[in-house]
C-alpha positions in Angstrom: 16.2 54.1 10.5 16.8 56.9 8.5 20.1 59.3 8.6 19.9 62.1 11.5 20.2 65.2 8.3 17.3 62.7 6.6 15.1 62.5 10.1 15.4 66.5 10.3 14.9 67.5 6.9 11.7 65.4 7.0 10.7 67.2 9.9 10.4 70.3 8.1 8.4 68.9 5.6 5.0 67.1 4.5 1.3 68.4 5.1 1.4 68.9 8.9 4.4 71.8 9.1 3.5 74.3 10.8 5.0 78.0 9.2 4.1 81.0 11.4 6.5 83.6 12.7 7.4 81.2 15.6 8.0 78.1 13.5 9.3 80.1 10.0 10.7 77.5 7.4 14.1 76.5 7.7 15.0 76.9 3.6 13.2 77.9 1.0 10.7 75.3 0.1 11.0 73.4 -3.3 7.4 71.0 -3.5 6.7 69.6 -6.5 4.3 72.2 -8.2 1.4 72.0 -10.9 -1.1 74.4 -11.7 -4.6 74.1 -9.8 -6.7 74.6 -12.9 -5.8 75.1 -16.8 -7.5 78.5 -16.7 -5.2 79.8 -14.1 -1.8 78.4 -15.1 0.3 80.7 -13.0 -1.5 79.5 -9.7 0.8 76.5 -8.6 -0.1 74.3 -5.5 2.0 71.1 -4.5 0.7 68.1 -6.2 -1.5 66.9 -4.0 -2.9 69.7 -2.8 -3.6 71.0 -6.1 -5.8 68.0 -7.1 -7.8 67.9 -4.0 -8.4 71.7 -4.6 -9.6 71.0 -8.5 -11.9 68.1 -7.3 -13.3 69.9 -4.2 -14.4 73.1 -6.6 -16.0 70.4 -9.1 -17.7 68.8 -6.5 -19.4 72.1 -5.1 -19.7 73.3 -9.0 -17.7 76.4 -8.5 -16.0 76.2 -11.6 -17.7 79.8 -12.8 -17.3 81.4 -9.5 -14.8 80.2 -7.7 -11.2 81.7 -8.6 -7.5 80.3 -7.7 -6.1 84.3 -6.5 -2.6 83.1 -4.7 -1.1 79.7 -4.0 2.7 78.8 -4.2 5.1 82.0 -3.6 8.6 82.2 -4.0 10.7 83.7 -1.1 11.5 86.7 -3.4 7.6 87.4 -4.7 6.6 87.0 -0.8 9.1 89.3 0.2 8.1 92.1 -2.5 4.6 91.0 -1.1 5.8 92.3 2.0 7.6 95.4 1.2 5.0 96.6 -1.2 2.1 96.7 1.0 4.2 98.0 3.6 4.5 101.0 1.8 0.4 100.7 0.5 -0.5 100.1 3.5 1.7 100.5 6.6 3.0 98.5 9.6 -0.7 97.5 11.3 -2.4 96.2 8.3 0.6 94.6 7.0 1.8 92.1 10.3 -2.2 91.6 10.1 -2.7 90.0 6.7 0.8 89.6 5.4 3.5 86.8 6.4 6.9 87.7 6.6 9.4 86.2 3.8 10.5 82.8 5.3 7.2 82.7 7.9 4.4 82.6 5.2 2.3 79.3 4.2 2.1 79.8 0.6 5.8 79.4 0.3 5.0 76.0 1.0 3.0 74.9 -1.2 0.1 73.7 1.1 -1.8 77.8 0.9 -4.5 79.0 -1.0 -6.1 82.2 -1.3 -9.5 82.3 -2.8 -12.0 84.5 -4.0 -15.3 85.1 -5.3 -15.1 85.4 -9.5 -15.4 89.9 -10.7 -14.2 92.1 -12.7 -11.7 93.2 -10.0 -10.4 90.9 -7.4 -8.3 92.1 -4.5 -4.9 90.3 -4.4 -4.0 91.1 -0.5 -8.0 90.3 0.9 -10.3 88.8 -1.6 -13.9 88.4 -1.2 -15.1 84.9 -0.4 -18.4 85.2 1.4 -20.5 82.6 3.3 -23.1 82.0 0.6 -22.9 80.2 -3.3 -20.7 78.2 -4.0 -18.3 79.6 -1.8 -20.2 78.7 1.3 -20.1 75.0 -0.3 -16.8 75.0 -1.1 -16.5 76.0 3.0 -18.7 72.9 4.0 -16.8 70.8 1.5 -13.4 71.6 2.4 -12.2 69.2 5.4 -13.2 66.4 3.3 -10.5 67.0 0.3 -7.9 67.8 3.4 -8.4 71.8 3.4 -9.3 73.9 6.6 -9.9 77.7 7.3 -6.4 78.3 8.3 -7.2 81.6 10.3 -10.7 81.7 11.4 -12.2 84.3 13.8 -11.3 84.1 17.1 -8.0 82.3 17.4 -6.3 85.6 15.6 -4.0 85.3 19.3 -3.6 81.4 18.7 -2.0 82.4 14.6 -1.1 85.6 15.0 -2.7 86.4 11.8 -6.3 88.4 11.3 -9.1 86.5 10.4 -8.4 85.6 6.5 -11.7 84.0 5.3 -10.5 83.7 1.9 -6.9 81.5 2.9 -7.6 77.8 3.3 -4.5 75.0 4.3 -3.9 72.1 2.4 -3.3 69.3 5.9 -4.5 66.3 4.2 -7.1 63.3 5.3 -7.8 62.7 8.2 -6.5 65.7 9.8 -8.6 68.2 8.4 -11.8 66.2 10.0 -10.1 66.2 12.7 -9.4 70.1 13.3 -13.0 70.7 11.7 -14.8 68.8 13.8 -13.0 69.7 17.2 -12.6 73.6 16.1 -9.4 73.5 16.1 -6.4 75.7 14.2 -3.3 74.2 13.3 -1.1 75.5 16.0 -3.8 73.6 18.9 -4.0 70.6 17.2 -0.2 69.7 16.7 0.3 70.7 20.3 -3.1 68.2 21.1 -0.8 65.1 19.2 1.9 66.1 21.6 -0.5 64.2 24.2 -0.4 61.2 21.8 2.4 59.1 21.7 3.1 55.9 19.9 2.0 53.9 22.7 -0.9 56.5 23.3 -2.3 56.9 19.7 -5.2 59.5 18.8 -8.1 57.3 16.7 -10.6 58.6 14.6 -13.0 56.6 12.1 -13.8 58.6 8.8 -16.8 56.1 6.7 -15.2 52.9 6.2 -11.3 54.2 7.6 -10.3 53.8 10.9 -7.3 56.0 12.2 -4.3 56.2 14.3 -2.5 58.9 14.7 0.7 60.0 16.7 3.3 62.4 17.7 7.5 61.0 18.0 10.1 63.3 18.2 12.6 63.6 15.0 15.4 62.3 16.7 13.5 59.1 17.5 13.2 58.0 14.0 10.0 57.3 12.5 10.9 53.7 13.2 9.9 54.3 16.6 6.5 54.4 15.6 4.4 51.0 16.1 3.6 48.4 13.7 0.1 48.5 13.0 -1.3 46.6 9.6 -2.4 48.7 6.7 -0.8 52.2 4.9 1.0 54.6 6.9 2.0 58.6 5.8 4.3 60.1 7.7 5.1 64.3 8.2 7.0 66.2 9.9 5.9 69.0 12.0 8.2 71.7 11.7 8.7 72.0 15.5 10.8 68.8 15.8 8.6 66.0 15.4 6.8 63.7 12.9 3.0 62.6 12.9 2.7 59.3 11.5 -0.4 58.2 10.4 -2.0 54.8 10.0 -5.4 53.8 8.6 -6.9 50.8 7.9 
């Protein structure tokens, strides 16, 4: 049984945490970091989630037209983020595509912003359109653990406009999961709220089979059950962890 500090920083960390203006990070965020691609050394990703993103744009062959635009941010580049297109742009279109320092995903290390390869390549809303490679990448995405993170129509479910080019890093099997049920972020940690240890959500994914459940920090993740085979455990940022079993 871990420490109660150890149980709540570990809340606040791993793929699942949610950061949105409700649930903003508690400290900065310090994942371990590597660039996503050679070509674009200065676009950094947590580990994981930088591989994943390399071998889904290999898979789709987006290589040539596929470009890294904004992944890990510091609290101090998101907040000059912040106060510079507030003064571009104003108030409106700022709260619409712009986090607030502390509240944004790419201070994580889990968010990417992605965009069609030109000569010019907006920073704030890059292109990424349906079709080419990008479409693939799209289709491909859930399987390396990315989803849309703010797709059209749950702008009152993330607060955020409709970001087409910004894709979350939530790891296997959630990102089935919230794919295949349509399903942001925000509704899908509050669907594992219904799925206690002794209530655990199942999914099969090829040869895998699932459980997954919701315990609240102060539990302990040895609350969770025993069940054979590997187990990863996040937190949520809103007080719990999901641990995850497969088999």
């Amino acid at each position: 049984m871990k420490t109660a500090l150890a149980r709540k920083a570990l809340a606040c960390a791993g793929p699942l945490i949610l950061v949105n203006g409700d649930h903003p990070l508690a400290r900065e965020a310090a994942p371990e970091l590597e660039p996503v691609h050679p070509r674009w050394p200065q676009v950094l990703l947590e580990r994981r989630a930088a591989r994943q993103l390399t071998a889904c744009i290999r898979a789709v062959g987006g290589g040539e037209d596929i470009v890294p635009v904004s992944g890990w941010r510091s609290r101090a580049e998101q907040q000059a983020i912040w106060d510079d297109t507030l003064r571009a742009e104003g108030e409106a279109f700022t709260r619409s595509y712009v986090a607030r320092p502390g509240c944004s995903e790419h201070e994580s290390g889990l968010a990417i912003d992605l965009g069609r390869a030109a000569d010019e390549i907006d920073f704030i809303r890059p292109d990424f359109p349906e079709d080419g490679a990008c479409g693939a990448f799209r289709r491909a995405a859930a399987g390396y653990g990315f989803i849309l993170r703010y797709p059209a129509g749950k702008e009152g479910v993330t607060g955020i406009a409709h970001e087409p080019w910004h894709f979350r890093y939530v790891g296997a099997p959630h990102a089935e999961i919230m794919t295949a049920k349509g399903l942001v972020l925000e509704e899908y940690l509050e669907l594992l709220e219904e799925h206690p240890p002794r209530r655990p959500l199942r999914f099969r994914s090829g040869i895998y089979e699932f459980q997954i459940c919701r315990l609240e920090a102060a539990e302990g993740e040895g609350a969770s059950p025993r069940w054979g085979g590997c187990r990863q455990i996040s937190g949520d940022n809103r007080g719990g962890l999901i641990v995850t079993r497969w088999r």
